[in-house]
C-alpha positions, -999 to 999 in steps of 0.1 A, spaced: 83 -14 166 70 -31 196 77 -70 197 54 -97 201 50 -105 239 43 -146 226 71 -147 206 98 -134 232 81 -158 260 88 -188 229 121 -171 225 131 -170 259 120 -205 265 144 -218 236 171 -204 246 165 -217 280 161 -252 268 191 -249 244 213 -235 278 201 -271 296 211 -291 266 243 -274 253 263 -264 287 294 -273 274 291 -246 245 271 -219 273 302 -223 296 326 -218 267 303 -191 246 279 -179 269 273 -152 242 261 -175 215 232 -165 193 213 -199 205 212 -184 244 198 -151 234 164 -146 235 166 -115 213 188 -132 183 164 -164 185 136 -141 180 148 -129 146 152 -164 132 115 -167 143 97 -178 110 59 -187 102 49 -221 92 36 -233 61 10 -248 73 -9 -231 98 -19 -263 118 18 -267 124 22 -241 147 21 -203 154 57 -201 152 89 -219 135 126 -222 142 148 -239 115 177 -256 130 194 -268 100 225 -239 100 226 -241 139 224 -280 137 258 -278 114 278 -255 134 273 -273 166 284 -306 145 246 -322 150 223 -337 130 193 -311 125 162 -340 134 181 -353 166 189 -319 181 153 -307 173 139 -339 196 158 -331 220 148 -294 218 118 -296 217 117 -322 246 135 -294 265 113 -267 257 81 -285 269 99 -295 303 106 -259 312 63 -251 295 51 -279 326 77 -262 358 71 -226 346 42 -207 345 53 -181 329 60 -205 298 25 -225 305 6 -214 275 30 -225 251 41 -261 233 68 -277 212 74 -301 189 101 -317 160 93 -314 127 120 -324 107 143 -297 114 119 -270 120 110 -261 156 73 -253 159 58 -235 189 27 -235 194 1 -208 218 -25 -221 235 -58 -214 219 -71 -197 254 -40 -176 260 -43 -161 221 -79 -154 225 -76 -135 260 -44 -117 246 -64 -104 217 -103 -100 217 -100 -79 248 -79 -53 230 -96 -58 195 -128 -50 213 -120 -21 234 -100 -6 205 -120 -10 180 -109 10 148 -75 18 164 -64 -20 168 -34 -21 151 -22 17 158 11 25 172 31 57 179 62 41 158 61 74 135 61 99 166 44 123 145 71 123 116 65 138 82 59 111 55 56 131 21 39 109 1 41 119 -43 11 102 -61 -14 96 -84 1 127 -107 -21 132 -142 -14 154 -167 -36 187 -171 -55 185 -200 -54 150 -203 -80 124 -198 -75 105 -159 -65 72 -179 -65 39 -159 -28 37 -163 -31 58 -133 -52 42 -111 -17 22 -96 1 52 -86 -33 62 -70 -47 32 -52 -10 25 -41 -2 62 -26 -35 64 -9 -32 35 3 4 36 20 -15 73 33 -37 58 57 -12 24 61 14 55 79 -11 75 93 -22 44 112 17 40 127 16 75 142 34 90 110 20 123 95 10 117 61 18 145 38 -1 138 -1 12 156 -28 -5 151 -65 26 164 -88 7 176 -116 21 172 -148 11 208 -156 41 220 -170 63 216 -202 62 225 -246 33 206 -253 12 230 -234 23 256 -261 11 231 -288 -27 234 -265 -30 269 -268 -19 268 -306 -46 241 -309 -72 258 -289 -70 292 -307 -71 276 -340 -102 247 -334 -119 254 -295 -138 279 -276 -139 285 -243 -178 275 -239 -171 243 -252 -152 232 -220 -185 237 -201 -190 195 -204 -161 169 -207 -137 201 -208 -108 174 -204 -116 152 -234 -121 179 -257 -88 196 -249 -76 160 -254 -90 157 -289 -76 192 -296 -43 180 -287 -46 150 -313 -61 169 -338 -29 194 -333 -7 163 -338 -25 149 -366 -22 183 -388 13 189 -374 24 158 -400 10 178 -431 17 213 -418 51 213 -398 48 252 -391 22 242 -363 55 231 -343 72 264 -348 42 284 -334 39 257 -304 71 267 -294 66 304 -301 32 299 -278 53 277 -246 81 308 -254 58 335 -246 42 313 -215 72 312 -203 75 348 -201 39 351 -184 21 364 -212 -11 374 -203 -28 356 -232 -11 324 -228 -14 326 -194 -50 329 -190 -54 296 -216 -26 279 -197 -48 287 -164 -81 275 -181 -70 242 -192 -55 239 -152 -86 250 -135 -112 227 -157 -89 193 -154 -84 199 -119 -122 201 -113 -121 169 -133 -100 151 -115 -114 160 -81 -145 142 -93 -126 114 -98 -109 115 -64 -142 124 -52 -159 91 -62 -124 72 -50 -126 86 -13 -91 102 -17 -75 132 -3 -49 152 -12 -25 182 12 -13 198 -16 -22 201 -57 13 213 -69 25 203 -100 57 207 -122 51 250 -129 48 254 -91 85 253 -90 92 273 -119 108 305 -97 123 281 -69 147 262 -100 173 289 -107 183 289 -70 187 250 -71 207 248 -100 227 275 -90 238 255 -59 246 229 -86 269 252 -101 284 265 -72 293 229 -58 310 219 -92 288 195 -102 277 207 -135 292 213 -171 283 216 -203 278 189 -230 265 196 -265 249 232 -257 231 211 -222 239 219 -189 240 182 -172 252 166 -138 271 138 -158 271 106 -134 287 81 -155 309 67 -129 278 59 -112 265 37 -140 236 61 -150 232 88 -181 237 123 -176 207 139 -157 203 173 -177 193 202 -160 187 229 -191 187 221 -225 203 246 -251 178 267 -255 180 273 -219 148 255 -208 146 232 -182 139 196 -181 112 175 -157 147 164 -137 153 198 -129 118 205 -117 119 173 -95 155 181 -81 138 212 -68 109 195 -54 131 173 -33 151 207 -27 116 226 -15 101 194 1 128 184 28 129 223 35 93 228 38 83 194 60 115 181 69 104 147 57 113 111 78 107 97 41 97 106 6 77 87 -12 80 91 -50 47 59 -63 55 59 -97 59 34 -121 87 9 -130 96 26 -164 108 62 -142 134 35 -123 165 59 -141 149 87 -136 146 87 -100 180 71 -96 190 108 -112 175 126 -93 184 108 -61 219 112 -68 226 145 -77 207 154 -44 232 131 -27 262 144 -45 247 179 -36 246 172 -1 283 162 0 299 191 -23 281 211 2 296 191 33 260 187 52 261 166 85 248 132 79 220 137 101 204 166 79 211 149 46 177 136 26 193 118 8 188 88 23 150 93 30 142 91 -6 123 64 -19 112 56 -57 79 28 -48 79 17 -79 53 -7 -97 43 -28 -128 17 -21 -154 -21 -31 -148 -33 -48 -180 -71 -51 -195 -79 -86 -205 -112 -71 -215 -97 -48 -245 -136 -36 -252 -125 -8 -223 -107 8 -249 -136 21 -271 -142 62 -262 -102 74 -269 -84 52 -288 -60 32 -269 -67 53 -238 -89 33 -213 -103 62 -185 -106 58 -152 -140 69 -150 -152 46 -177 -134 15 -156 -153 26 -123 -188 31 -142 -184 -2 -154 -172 -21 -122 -203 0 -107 -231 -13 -132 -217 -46 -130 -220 -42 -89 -256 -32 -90 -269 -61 -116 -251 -86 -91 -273 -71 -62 -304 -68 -81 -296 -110 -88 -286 -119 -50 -307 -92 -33 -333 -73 -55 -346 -59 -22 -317 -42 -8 -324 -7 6 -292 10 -8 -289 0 -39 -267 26 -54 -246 33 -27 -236 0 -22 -230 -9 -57 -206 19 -57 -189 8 -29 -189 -27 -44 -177 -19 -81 -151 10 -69 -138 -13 -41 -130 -38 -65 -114 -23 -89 -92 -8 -60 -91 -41 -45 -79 -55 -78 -53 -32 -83 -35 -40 -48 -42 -77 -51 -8 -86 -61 28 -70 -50 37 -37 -66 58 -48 -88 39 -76 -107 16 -68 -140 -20 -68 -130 -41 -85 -153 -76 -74 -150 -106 -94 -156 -143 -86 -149 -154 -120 -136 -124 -125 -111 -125 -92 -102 -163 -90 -90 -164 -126 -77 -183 -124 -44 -167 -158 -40 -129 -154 -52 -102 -139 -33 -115 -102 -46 -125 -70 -26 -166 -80 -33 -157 -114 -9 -143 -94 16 -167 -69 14 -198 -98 17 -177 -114 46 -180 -80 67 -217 -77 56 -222 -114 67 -205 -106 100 -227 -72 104 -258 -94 97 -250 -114 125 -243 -91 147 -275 -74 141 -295 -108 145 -279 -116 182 -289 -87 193 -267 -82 224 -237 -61 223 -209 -78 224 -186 -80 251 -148 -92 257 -158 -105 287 -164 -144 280 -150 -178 282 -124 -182 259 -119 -220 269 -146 -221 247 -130 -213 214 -113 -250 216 -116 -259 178 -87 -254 151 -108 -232 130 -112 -212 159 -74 -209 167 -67 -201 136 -91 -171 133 -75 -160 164 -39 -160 154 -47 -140 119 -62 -112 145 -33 -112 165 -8 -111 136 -28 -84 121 -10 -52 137 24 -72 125 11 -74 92 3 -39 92 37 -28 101 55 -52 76 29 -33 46 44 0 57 86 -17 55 77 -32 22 54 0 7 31 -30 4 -5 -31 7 -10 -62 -7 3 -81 23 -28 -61 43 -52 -72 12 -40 -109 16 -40 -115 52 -76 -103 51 -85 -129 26 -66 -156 45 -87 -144 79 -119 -141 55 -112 -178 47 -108 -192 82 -134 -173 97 -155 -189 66 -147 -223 75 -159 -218 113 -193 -202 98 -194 -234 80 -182 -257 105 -206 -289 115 -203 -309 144 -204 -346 151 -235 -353 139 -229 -332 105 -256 -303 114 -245 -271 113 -226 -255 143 -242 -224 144 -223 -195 159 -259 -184 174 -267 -215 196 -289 -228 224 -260 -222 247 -255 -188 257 -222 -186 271 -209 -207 237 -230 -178 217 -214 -150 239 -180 -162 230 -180 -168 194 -201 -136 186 -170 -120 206 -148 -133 179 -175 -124 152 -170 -88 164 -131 -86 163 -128 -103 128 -156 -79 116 -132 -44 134 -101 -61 113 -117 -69 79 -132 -30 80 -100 -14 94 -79 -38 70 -101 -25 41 -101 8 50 -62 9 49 -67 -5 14 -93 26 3 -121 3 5 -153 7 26 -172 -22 41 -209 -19 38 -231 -39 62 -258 -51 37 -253 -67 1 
C-alpha cells in the first residue's frame, strides 16, 4: 500500500525534533523507535475531534520509558517540531501543537487542497485506485440461495456484503472472482420431486415458479407428520437422483432452471454480477478424488458407521465427510470447493460471506484443508490454507414485522425492495412531483437504501431495520447521500462552466473547508482499510461524515449572517469552491458505487 506523502513529511519532522531534544538517548540508541520516521508513522492516529488536527501522536508510553512526564515532553515537542516547519521548506506546510499528551499535526489548508483536487479531478472515477492487487485472483463466495426456495431477506447480507467487497477489490487492482454457491444439492430435493409428482404440474411454474415449489415443499412437510411413508419415498426419490435417473433428473433440473431465472431478476434489479453459478451438485464427480486424498494422508476413520476427519485436539467437532449410508455431507462438498477453487484460479484469498451461525463450520473446513496440506508435505508458499477467510456477519432484523405477511415467517427480498421502492416514489411525488424520472429514480432511491441499510453498521452487528430511518433523506441513510450527490450535480449544472483544478486554493481558508478537504484525501486510505477489514461500512461512514461537512460549508454564512453562497459575485472564489464541489461529488458517486449504490443527479 502506498503511504501517505503528509504523514511521512509529519513523521520525518518528529523524529527530527525528537533527535534535537533527546541527543543523549540518539547518541546512545541511535536506533530508537522515536528517530525513525517509519516506526513514528505507525503510531500515527486520527484525532477525535477533527479541528484538532489531521494527525495525532500519543506520547504517554514513550513519555514513561524515557522517564518524562507525557504534557512536558509534548511542549517541548511540539515547540521542536514547529522550529524545524519555519527553517525547512520542505516541512513548511505543516504545524504542531500539545494537547495533553497527544501530539497533533496539522496540514495547511492550501497544501491539502493542491495535493488533492488536482488528482480527484483529473481522475475522476479512478481516484482511489491502486495496483496493490497486481491482478491477483480474489474468489469471492456469496449471496448463495437455495433452489426452490423463495430469495428471503435473510439473504440480502451475504449479498450486499460480497458485491460490495467485489468492486471494493476490483478498485485495488485485484481480480474479483464471484461465485454464487447454490444450495442446489442435498435429501430434501428428493422430498420436491415426491411433492411435485403428488400435488404440482409443470405449467404451474410458468408464474412465481419459486413460491409454488416452496408451498409444495411445506405442504410435503405438513402431510409427512400424519403420513411418515412420504419420508421413505423422499429418500427413495434423492436415491435414484443420485444415480441420475432420468426422471428425477429432469424435475431436479426444472426446479434449478426456474429459481435461477428467479433469482437473476433479483440480481437484475440489485445491479449485481456473478463469474460463476455453481452450487453444491457441481462438485458431485470432483468429491471422491478429495476424500480419497483424505484417506490416503491418514486423516480419516470411522465413527459410528461415518467417515469423519475428527479434530478434537483442535477444539472443534468432527467434520464428517460420508454418513453411513455413504452419502456425503455439505462439508465434504465445500472441502472440494476449496480443493477445485485454489486449483482452478489460484486464489490470493477466498472469501467465504456467510453468516455468524456457519463460524464452526468453516473452522472445519479450514482445517482439514490445512491438515491436508501438511500430510501431504506442500511447500508453504503453495498452501491455501492460509488464504481462507470465513467474513462472517450478524442477522438483519425487521422492526416492521408487517414484512412478514406472503410466507409465513419468510420475509422476501423482493417484497423488501418493492416496498423500499413505493415508499421512494411517494417521497418524490411529496418533495418533487415534477421530476422527469420518476421510476427510475425511486428505484435507485428505495433499492439503494435498503442496500445502504444493510452495510450501515460493521458486519458483525444485528441490523435493525426501520422504514423511517432507513429512507430519511435527512439521517445518515443511503437516500442523504444520494440527495447530497444530486444537490452537488444541481450545482454543477447551474454554474455552468466546467470545472477545472486549476484555481486558487488560498481561497479555501475556512475550517469547513479544510475539513472537506482532508475527508477527500483520506478517502483512498479509507478504501484500503474497507478491503483489510472486509468492511464496507467504513466506505458507507466516511461518506456520511464528508456528506456532513460538505453540508455545513453549503450552509455556511458569513459575517453578516447571509448566506455564503458557493456561486458568488466573485469569480475566482466561485472557481474554487465549485472545484471542491466537483471532487466531493466524484467521491460520494465512486464511494457509493463501491457500496452497490447508484447516485442519481435529480431527486
Amino acid at each position: 500500500m502506498t503511504k501517505d506523502k503528509f504523514k511521512i513529511a509529519i513523521s520525518e519532522c518528529t523524529a527530527k525534533a525528537f533527535i534535537e531534544l533527546l541527543p543523549s538517548l540518539y547518541e546512545e540508541q541511535p536506533d530508537h523507535y522515536l528517530f525513525d520516521g517509519g516506526r513514528l508513522y505507525e503510531m500515527l492516529e486520527t484525532p477525535k475531534k477533527p479541528e484538532m488536527g489531521n494527525t495525532a501522536l500519543p506520547l504517554f508510553s514513550p513519555a514513561k520509558e524515557i522517564g518524562k512526564n507525557p504534557m512536558e515532553l509534548n511542549k517541548q515537542l511540539a515547540e521542536a517540531q514547529n522550529r524545524i516547519t519555519r527553517d525547512n521548506d520542505d516541512y513548511s506546510f505543516l504545524s504542531f501543537t500539545a494537547v495533553g499528551g497527544f501530539n497533533n499535526a496539522r496540514i495547511a489548508t492550501e497544501a491539502l487542497a493542491s495535493a488533492t483536487l488536482p488528482l480527484i479531478i483529473s481522475q475522476d472515477e479512478d481516484y482511489g485506485s491502486s495496483n496493490e492487487g497486481g491482478g491477483r485472483n480474489i474468489v469471492i463466495d456469496f449471496s448463495s440461495p437455495n433452489i426452490a426456495k423463495p430469495f428471503g431477506v435473510a439473504h440480502l447480507r451475504t449479498t450486499a456484503l460480497g458485491h460490495s467487497l467485489y468492486r471494493i477489490f476490483e478498485k485495488l487492482g485485484y481480480k474479483s472472482i464471484g461465485i454464487n454457491h447454490l444450495g442446489d444439492w442435498g435429501t430434501q430435493f428428493g422430498k420436491m420431486i415426491v411433492a411435485f409428482r403428488k400435488w404440482g404440474r409443470e405449467e404451474d411454474l410458468e408464474r412465481d415458479a419459486v413460491l409454488k415449489l416452496y408451498d409444495l415443499y411445506v405442504r410435503f412437510h405438513r402431510e409427512e407428520e400424519t403420513d411418515p411413508s412420504l419420508a421413505d419415498e423422499a429418500r427413495e426419490a434423492f436415491r435414484r437422483l443420485e444415480q441420475g435417473e432420468h426422471d428425477e433428473a429432469h424435475l431436479w433440473n426444472l426446479f434449478k432452471e426456474v429459481s435461477l431465472e428467479a433469482f437473476k431478476e433479483t440480481y437484475k434489479m440489485l445491479g449485481i454480477h456473478f463469474d460463476y453459478f455453481t452450487g453444491e451438485s457441481f462438485y458431485n464427480e470432483k468429491m471422491p478424488e478429495v476424500v480419497e486424498r483424505l484417506n490416503k494422508a491418514g486423516l480419516t476413520r470411522i465413527s459410528e458407521g461415518a467417515l469423519i476427519v475428527d479434530l478434537d485436539k483442535f477444539g472443534l467437532p468432527p467434520c464428517i465427510l460420508a454418513k453411513g449410508d455413504g452419502a456425503t455431507l455439505y462439508a465434504t462438498r465445500d472441502i472440494t470447493g476449496v480443493v477445485y477453487r485454489w486449483e482452478t484460479f489460484n486464489f490470493h484469498k477466498a472469501l467465504y460471506v456467510v453468516g455468524t451461525a456457519q463460524r464452526d463450520h468453516f473452522k472445519q473446513v479450514f482445517k482439514v484443508i490445512e491438515l491436508l496440506e501438511e500430510a501431504e508435505n506442500v511447500p508453504p508458499e503453495k498452501r491455501c490454507s492460509q488464504n481462507l477467510e470465513h467474513v462472517e456477519f450478524g442477522w438483519i432484523k425487521f422492526k416492521d414485522q408487517t414484512m412478514s405477511t406472503r410466507r409465513g415467517n419468510i420475509i422476501l427480498l423482493d417484497d423488501v425492495l418493492d416496498k423500499a421502492i413505493t415508499l421512494a416514489r411517494e417521497k418524490i411525488a411529496e418533495k418533487n412531483p415534477n421530476l422527469e424520472l420518476i421510476d427510475q429514480t425511486a428505484r435507485q432511491i428505495g433499492i439503494g437504501a435498503v442496500l445502504f441499510a444493510d452495510m450501515s453498521a460493521r458486519r458483525m452487528k444485528d441490523i435493525n431495520f426501520d422504514w423511517d430511518e432507513v429512507l430519511n433523506f435527512e439521517g445518515e441513510t443511503g437516500p442523504y447521500l444520494q440527495y447530497t450527490h444530486a444537490r452537488l450535480s444541481s450545482l454543477l449544472r447551474h454554474y455552468d462552466i466546467e470545472s477545472s483544478a486549476e484555481v486558487n486554493y488560498s481561497m479555501l481558508d475556512n475550517p469547513e473547508e479544510h475539513r472537506v478537504l482532508d475527508l477527500l484525501y483520506k478517502f483512498p486510505e479509507t478504501i484500503n482499510e474497507a478491503a483489510r477489514n472486509y468492511e464496507p461500512y467504513l466506505i458507507g461512514s466516511h461518506l456520511i461524515e464528508l456528506a456532513g461537512a460538505f453540508n455545513k460549508v453549503y450552509q455556511r454564512k458569513d459575517d453578516t449572517g447571509r448566506m455564503d453562497k458557493i456561486i458568488s459575485d466573485d469569480p475566482e472564489l466561485s472557481a474554487t469552491r465549485m472545484a471542491l464541489v466537483k471532487a466531493v461529488k466524484i467521491v460520494i458517486q465512486e464511494g457509493l458505487y463501491l457500496m452497490g449504490i447508484e447516485a442519481p443527479d435529480e431527486m
